[in-house]
C-alpha positions, 0 to 999 in steps of 0.5 A: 859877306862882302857887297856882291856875294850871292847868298842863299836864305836859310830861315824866314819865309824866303828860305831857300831863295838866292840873293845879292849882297848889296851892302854889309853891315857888321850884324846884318846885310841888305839883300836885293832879288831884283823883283820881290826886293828891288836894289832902292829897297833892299831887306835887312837880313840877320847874317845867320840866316843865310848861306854864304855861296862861292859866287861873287859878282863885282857890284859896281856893274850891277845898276839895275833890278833887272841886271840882279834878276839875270844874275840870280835867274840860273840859281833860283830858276835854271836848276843850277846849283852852287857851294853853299857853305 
């Protein structure tokens, strides 16, 4: 998973949530939602507990916690649904 996927959580207390990818280690990466996880503090998430998307933003563009919650506010709150794999 690279740096400006969107992913969903498949385990913990989030589990069913969508995310953004903010950095990837090679065993885990750091996760922001813009409200609960904030892009200053992203959650380390275990790789497989989640959900790969085939949704990519560029994160560069991404600077702020309200830009990741516009990003992610159709799959958590507006019905959409997206590949999850």
């Amino acid at each position: 998973m690279l740096p400006g996927t969107i992913v969903k959580s498949g385990a913990g207390h989030d589990a069913g949530r969508f995310y953004l990818v903010v950095k990837a280690d090679h065993d885990a990466v750091y996760i922001a939602d813009g409200k609960r996880r904030k892009l200053e503090a992203p959650k380390r998430k275990n790789r497989r507990h989640l959900c790969r998307t085939t949704q990519t933003v560029e994160i560069e563009q991404i600077t702020t916690n309200q830009q990741v919650r516009r990003v992610l506010w159709p799959y958590n709150y507006g019905g959409e649904s997206l590949d999850v794999s």
